[in-house]
C-alpha positions as CSV (number, residue, x, y, z in Angstrom):
1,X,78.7,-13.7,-36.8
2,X,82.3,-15.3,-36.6
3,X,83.1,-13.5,-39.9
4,X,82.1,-10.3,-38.3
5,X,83.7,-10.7,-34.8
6,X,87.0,-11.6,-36.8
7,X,86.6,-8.5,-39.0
8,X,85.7,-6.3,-35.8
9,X,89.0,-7.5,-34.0
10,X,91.1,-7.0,-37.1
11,X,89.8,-3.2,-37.1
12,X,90.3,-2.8,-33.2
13,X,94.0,-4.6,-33.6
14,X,94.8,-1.6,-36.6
15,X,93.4,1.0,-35.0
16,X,96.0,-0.2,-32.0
17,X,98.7,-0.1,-33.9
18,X,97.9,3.3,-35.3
19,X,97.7,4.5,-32.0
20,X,100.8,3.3,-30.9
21,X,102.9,4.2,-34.1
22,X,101.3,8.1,-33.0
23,X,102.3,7.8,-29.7
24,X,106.1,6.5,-30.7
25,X,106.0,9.9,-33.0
26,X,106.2,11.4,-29.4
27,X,108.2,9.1,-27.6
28,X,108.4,5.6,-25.7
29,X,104.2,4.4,-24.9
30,X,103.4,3.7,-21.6
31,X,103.7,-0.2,-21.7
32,X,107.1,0.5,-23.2
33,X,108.8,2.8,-20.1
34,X,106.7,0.3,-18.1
35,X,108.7,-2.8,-19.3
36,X,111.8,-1.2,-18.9
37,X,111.4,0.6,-15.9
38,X,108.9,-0.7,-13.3
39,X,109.6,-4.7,-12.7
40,X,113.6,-4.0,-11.9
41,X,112.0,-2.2,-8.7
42,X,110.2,-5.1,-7.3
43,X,113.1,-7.3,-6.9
44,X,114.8,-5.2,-4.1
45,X,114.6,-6.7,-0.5
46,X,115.4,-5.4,2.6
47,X,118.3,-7.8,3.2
48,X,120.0,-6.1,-0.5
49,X,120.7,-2.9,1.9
50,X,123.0,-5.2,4.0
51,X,123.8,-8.1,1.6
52,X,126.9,-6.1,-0.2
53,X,128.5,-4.7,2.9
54,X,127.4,-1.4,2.6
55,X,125.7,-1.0,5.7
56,X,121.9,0.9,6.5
57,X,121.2,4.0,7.8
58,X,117.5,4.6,10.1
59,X,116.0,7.9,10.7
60,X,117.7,8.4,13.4
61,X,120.2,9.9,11.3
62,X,118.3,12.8,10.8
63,X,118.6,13.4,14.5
64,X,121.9,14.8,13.8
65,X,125.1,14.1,16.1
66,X,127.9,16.0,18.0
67,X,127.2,19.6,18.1
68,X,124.1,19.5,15.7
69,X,121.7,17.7,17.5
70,X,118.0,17.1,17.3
71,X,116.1,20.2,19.3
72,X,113.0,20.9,20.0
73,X,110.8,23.3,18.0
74,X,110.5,25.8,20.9
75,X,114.7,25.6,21.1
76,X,115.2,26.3,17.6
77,X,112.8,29.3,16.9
78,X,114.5,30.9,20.4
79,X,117.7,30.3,19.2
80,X,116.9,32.3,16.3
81,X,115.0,34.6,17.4
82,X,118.2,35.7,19.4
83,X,120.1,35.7,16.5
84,X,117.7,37.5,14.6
85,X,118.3,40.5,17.1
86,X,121.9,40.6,16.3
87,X,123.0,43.8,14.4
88,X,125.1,42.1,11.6
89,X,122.5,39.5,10.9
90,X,119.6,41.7,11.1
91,X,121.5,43.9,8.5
92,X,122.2,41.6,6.3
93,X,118.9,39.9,6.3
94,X,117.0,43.6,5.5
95,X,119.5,43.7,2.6
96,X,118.3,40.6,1.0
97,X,115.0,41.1,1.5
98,X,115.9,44.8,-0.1
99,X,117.4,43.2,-2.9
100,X,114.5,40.8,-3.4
101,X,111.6,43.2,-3.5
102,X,113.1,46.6,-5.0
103,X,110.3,49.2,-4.7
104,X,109.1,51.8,-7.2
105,X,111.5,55.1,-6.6
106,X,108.7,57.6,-6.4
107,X,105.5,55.7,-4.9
108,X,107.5,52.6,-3.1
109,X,105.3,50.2,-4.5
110,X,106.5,46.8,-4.1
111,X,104.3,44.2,-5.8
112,X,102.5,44.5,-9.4
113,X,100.3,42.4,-11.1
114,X,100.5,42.8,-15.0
115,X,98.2,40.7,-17.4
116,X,100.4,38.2,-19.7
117,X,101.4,39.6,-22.6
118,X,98.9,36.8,-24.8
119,X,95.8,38.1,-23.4
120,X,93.8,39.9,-25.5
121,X,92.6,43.2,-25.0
122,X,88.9,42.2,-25.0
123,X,89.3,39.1,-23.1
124,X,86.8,39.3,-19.5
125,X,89.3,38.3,-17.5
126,X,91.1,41.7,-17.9
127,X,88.1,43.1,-15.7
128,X,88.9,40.4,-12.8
129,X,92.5,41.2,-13.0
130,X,91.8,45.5,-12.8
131,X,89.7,44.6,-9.4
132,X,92.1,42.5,-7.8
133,X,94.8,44.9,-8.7
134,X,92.7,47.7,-6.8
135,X,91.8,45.1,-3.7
136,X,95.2,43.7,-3.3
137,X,98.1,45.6,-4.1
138,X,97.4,48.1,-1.3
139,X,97.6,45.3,1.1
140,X,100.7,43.3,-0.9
141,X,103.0,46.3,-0.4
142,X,102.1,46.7,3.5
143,X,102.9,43.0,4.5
144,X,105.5,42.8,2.1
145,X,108.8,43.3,3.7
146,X,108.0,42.3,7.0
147,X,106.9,38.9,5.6
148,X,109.9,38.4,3.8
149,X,112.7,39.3,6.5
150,X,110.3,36.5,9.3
151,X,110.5,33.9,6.6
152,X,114.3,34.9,5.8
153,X,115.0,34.7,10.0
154,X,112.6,31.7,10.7
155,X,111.9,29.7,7.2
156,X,107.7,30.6,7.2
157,X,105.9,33.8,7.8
158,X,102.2,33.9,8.0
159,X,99.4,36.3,7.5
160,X,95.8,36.1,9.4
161,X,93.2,36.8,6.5
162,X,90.1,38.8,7.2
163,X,87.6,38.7,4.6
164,X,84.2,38.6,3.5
165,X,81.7,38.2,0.5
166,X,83.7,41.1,-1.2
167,X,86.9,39.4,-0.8
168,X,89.9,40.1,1.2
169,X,89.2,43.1,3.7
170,X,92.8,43.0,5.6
171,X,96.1,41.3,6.0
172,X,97.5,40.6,9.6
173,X,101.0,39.7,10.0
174,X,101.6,41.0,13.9
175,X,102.2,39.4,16.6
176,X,99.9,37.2,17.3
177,X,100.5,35.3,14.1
178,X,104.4,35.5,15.0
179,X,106.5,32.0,13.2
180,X,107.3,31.0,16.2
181,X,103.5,30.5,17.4
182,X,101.9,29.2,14.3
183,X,102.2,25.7,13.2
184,X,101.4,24.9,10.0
185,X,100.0,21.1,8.8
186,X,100.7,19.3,5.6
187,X,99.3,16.5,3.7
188,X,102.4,16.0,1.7
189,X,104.1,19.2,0.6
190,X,100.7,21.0,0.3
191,X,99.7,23.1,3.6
192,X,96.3,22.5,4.0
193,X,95.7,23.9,7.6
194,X,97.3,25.8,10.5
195,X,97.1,25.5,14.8
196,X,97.8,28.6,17.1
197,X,98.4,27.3,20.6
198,X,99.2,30.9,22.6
199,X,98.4,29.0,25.9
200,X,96.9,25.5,27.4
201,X,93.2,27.0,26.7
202,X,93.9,28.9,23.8
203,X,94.5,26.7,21.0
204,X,92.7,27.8,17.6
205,X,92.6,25.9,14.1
206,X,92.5,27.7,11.0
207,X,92.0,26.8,7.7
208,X,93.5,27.8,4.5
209,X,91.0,30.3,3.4
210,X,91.8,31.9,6.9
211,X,95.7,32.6,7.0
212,X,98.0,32.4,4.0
213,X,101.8,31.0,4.5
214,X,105.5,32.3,3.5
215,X,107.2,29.0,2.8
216,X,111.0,29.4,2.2
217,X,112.5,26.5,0.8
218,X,113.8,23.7,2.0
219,X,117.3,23.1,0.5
220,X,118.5,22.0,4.3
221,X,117.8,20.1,6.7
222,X,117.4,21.0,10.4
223,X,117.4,17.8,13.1
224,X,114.6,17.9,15.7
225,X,112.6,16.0,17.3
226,X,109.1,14.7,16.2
227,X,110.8,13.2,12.4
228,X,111.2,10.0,14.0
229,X,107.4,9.8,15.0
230,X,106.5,11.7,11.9
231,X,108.4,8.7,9.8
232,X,106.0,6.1,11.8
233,X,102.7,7.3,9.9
234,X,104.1,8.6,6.6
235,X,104.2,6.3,4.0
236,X,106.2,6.6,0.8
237,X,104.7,4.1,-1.0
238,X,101.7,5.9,-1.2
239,X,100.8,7.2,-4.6
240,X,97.8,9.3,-4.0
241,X,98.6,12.3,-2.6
242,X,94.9,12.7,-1.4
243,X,95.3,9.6,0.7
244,X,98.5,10.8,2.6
245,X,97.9,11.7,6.1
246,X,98.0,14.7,8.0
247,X,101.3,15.8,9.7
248,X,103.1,19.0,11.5
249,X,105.4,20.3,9.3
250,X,109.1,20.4,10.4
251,X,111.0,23.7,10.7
252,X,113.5,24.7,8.1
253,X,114.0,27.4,5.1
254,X,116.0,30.1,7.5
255,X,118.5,31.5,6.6
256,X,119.9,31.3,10.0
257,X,120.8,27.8,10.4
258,X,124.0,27.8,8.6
259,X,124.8,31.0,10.8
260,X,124.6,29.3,14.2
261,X,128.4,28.1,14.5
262,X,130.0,31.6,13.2
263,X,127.4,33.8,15.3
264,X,128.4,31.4,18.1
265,X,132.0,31.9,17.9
266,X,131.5,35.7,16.9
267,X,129.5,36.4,20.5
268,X,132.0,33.8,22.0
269,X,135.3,35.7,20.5
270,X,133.4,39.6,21.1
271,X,132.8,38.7,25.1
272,X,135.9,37.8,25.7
273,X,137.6,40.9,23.8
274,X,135.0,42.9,25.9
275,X,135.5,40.5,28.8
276,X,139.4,41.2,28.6
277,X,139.4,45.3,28.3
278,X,137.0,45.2,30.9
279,X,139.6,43.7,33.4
280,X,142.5,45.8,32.1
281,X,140.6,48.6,32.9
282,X,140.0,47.8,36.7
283,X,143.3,49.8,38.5
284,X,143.5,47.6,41.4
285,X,146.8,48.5,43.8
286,X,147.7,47.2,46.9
287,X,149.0,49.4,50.1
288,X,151.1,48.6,52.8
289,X,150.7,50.6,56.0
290,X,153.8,50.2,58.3
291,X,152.5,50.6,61.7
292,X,155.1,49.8,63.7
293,X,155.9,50.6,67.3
294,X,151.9,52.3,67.2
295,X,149.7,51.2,70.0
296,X,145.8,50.3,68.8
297,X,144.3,53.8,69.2
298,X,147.0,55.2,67.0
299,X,146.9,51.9,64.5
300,X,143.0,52.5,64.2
301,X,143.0,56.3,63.8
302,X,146.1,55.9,60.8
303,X,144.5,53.1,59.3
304,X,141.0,54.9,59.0
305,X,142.7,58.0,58.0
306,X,144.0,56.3,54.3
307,X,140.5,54.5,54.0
308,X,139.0,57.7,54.2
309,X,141.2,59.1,51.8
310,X,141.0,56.4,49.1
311,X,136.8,56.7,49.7
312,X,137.1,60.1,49.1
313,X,139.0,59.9,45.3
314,X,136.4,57.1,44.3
315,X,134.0,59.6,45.1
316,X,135.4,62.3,43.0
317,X,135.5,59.7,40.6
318,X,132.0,58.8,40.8
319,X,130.8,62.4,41.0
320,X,132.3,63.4,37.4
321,X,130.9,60.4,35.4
322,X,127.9,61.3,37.2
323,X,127.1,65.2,36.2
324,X,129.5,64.2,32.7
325,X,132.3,66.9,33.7
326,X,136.1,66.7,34.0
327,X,137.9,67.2,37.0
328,X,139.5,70.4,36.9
329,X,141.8,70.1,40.1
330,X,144.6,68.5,41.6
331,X,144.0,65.9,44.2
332,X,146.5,66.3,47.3
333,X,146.8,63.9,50.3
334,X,148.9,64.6,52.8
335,X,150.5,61.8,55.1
336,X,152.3,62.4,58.2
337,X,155.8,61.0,58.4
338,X,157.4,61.0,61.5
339,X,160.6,59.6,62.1
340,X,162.4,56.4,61.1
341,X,159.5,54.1,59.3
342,X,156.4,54.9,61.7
343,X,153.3,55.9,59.6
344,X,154.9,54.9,56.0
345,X,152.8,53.9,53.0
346,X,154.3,51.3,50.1
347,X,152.4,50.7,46.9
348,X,152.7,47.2,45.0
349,X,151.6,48.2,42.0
350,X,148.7,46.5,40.2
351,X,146.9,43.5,41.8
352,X,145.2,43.1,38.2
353,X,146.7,41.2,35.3
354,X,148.8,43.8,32.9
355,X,149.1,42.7,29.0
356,X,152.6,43.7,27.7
357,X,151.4,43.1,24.3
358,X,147.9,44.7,22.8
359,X,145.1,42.8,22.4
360,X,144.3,42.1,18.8
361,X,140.5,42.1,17.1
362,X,141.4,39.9,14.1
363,X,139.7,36.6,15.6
364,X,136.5,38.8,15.9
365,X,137.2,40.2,12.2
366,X,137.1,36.4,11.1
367,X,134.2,35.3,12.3
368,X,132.1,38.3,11.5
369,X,133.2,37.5,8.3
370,X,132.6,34.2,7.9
371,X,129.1,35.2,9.5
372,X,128.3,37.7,7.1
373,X,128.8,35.4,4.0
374,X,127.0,32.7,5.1
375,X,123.8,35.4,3.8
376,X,126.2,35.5,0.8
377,X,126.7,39.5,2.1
378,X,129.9,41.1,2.8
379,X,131.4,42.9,5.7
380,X,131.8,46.1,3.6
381,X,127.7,45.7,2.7
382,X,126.4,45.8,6.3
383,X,128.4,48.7,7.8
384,X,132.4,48.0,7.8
385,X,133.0,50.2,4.9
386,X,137.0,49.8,5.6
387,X,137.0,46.3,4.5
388,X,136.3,47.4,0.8
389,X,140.2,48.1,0.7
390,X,140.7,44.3,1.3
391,X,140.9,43.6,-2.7
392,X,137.9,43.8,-4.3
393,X,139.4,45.3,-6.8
394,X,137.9,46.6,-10.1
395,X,133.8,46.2,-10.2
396,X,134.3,43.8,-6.8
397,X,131.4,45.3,-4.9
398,X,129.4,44.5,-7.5
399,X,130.3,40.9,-8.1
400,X,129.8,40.2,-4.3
401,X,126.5,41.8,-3.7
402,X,125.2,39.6,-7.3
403,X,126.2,36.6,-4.9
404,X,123.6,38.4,-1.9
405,X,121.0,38.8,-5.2
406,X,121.5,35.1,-5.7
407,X,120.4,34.2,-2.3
408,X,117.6,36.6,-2.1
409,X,116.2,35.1,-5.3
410,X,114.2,32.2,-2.7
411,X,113.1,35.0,-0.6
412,X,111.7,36.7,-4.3
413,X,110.0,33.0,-5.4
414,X,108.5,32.1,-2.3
415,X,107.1,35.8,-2.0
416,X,105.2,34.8,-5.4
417,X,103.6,31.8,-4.6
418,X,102.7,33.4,-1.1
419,X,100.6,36.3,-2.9
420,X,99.0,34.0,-5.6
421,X,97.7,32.0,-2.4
422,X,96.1,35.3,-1.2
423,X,94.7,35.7,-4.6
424,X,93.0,32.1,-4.7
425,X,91.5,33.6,-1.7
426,X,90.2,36.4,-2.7
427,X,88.6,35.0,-5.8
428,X,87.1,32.3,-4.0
429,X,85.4,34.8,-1.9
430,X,84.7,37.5,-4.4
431,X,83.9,35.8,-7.5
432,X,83.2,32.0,-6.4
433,X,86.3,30.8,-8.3
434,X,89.9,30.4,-8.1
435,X,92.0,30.6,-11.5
436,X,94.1,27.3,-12.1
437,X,97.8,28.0,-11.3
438,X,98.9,26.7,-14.9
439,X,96.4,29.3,-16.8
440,X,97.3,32.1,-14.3
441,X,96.2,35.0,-16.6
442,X,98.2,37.6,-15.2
443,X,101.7,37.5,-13.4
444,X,103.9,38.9,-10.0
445,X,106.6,41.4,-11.1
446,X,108.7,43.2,-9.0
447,X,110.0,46.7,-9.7
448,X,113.4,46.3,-11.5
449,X,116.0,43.6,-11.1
450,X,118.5,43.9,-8.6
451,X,121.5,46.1,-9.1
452,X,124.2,44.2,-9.6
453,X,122.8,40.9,-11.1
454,X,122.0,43.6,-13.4
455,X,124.9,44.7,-13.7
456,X,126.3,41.4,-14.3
457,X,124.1,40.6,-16.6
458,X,124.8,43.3,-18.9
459,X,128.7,42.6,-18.8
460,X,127.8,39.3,-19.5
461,X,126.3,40.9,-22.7
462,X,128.4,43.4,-23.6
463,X,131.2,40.7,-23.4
464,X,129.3,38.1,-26.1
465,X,128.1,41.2,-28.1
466,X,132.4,42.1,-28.4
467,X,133.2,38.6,-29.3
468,X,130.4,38.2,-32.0
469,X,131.7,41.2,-33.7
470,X,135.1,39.7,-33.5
471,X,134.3,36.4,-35.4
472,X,132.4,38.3,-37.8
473,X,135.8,40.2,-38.9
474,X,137.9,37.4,-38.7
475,X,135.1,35.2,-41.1
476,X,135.4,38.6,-43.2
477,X,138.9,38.8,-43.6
478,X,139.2,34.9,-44.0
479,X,137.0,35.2,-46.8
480,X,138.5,38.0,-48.6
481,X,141.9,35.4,-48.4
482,X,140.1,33.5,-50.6
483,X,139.7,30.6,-48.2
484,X,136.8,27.5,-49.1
485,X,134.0,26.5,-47.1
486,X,136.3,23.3,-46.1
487,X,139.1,25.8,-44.9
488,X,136.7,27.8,-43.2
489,X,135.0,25.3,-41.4
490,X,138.6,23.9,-39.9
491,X,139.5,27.6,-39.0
492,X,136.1,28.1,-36.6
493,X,136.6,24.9,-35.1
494,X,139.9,24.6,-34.8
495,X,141.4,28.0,-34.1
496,X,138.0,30.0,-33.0
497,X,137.2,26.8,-31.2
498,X,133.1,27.0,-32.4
499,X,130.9,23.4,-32.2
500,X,131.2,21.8,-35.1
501,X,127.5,22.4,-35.8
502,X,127.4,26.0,-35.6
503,X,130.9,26.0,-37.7
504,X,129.4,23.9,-40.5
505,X,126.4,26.7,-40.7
506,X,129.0,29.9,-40.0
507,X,131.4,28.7,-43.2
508,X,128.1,28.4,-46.1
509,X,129.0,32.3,-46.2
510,X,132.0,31.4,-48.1
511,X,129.6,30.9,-51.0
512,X,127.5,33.9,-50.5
513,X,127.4,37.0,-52.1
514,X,127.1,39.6,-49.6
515,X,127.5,43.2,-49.3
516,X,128.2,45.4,-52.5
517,X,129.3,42.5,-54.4
């Protein structure tokens, strides 16, 4: 038996090391990274945060100071929602969404699901794909942009689900499912359910075969309140995701929240313009009535006599604003003078304050600038089409709308993961399963690529396409010098400046016959 057990440990000790000499073909095995990796960890202490003078931070930090403070959730969605009725943001958040989701030029569809190109013509899972083309893409295209500019303005967007045994009957993104009244729950980054509290009796819980969520991401973050209490019940140290509780998710993902301090000093600088032509256009004067040596009757009956006739312009005045029409006529008042400086009238010119220089708009200019490209738009994009003689210069608009398609590719990736949630759904319902998201067998595609990221992307190519051709007729003419591999070699890496890699594998032409040789 000992013979045995001895030969049965020597086979399970080979078959070990064969197992790990396999997995070393790959890589480092798992006891391997372990020993390197893992024990270091265990050896921090809270006192190592302090112990080299560098200080500790809390979570208050991410309560924000000075003028970014923690807010409520109700504060921020209103502060947005203000800005999101602004002209130049509104414009310039259409445009990204534009830019995002393109649309077919003749039927203005938006979304399209095409089968991967490895899928066989026979496979079964064409037939599921054909019906949820039919079921779906109707509905896609109607929620589609107004999804994307809420989530652009407010970081989420959400639509209410309808559906039954045959799958997804309706999309509802109104009202009543509004960002600002939705709020969505999380057990780690996964949503996993939703509450809609419209009143103190009306509070209603959905689940995630019930409403479907447009979650921007979150590349910055927004101080408000509740991350403090949120930090109290989340652990880190938690592996299982499974096991992680259930929390509120925090706002973020707008687009908006950069904008705040230029749309603040853009309403700030445009009221006071406003504020300031508004006063220069009050014509205030001042009259002096000299009423000397009259008694009261005659003082009274004077003085009534000019209020009467100032009453009476302000009511010409009034009347031609009124009906829109000019005043065709003169306006006479006649004023008794009699003798020395009884019943005379002086003027003091204007009570109001009078600019000797005009007021200039460049302040505003600035900041509607510098709000505009926070959406990485410009000024001449969203309706100022005088500022494209600022210096563009040659292909400019072009370059600076590629920086607007840069920004609207989040709006284009969260839009994708948003519809293959809807899809889950509608499997689930329809067909009692729900494709896993690695073995997707179809894909999202939007009609056409935007513009001018195409447009860069094809002088990108036309520009490496011009330089291959280049270094193929220097190599030519190199070769016909009669120069050796060796000199070859040095004259791609020194004087084309090519790796040394791709030089070494450019200069074996040297001893190739090629062409009509």
């Amino acid at each position: 038996m000992a013979h045995v057990y001895r030969l049965a440990m020597k086979n399970t000790s080979s078959q070990a090391k064969r197992a790990n000499k396999f997995v070393e073909t790959f890589g480092n095995s798992r006891n391997k990274w372990d020993a390197r990796n893992l024990p270091a960890s265990n050896e921090i202490t809270q006192s190592d945060m302090t112990s080299f003078g560098m200080g500790s931070t809390t979570i208050s930090t991410l309560l924000g100071s000075g003028s970014r403070t923690a807010r409520t959730r109700q504060m921020i969605y209103e502060k947005w929602a203000v800005m999101e009725s602004d002209p130049i943001v509104s414009t310039a958040l259409k445009i990204l969404c534009t830019a995002a989701l393109g649309g077919h030029e003749t039927s203005g569809d938006i979304i399209f699901i095409e089968s991967n190109p490895d899928l066989s013509k026979t496979d079964k899972r064409n037939y599921y794909i054909d019906e949820i083309k039919a079921d779906l893409i109707p509905l896609f295209n109607k929620i589609a942009f107004t999804n994307s500019y809420q989530a652009a303005a407010f970081g989420d967007s959400y639509v209410r689900i309808h559906s039954n045994k045959n799958g997804i009957q309706d999309l509802y993104n109104g009202e009543l499912v509004h960002p600002t009244l939705v709020q969505p729950f999380e057990r780690g980054s996964r949503t996993v359910g939703y509450a809609i509290n419209t009143g103190e009796k009306n509070f209603q819980r959905l689940n995630s075969l019930q409403m479907a969520r447009m979650q921007m991401q979150r590349t910055q973050w927004i101080p408000q309140v509740g991350v403090v209490e949120k930090s109290l019940r989340y652990s880190l140290e938690v592996d299982d995701a499974d096991n992680l509780p259930l929390m509120p998710a925090m706002v973020g993902g707008s687009y908006l929240y950069a904008a705040e301090t230029p749309y603040d000093a853009l309403t700030a600088s445009l009221l006071g313009l406003v504020g300031q032509r508004w006063a220069d256009s009050i014509d205030e004067q001042i009259l002096t009535v000299d009423m000397e040596n009259m008694d009261k009757g005659q003082q009274e009956k004077f003085l009534g006599s000019v209020v009467q006739m100032l009453q009476k312009s302000k009511q010409i005045a009034e009347n031609a604003v009124k009906r829109n029409k000019p005043v065709m006529e003169r306006i006479r008042h006649l004023i008794p003078v009699i003798g020395g400086q009884k019943q005379q009238l002086n003027v003091i010119g204007n009570a109001g304050g009078q600019r000797s220089a005009n007021i200039s708009i460049e302040d505003v200019m600035l900041h509607a600038r510098l709000l505009a490209g926070v959406f990485g738009t410009d000024l001449s994009m969203i309706g100022f089409a005088d500022q494209l003689s600022g210096g563009l210069g040659d292909g400019g608009f072009f370059r600076t709308s590629a920086q607007m398609g840069e920004s609207s590719r989040v709006i284009r990736t969260a839009q994708t993961d948003f519809y293959n949630s809807i899809i889950d759904v509608h499997t689930y319902k329809k067909y009692g399963f729900v494709f896993e998201p690695k073995k997707r067998p179809f894909n999202l595609n939007f009609y056409g690529s935007i513009s001018a990221l195409e447009n860069e992307k094809q002088a990108t190519r036309a520009n490496a396409m011009n330089g291959g051709l280049m270094l193929v007729q220097a190599i030519q003419q190199f070769k016909e010098l009669g120069a050796s591999q060796e000199m070859m070699k040095v004259f791609l890496t020194q004087t084309m400046l090519l790796d040394e890699n791709i030089a070494d594998h450019y200069s074996q032409i040297v001893n190739s016959t090629g062409g009509n040789e």
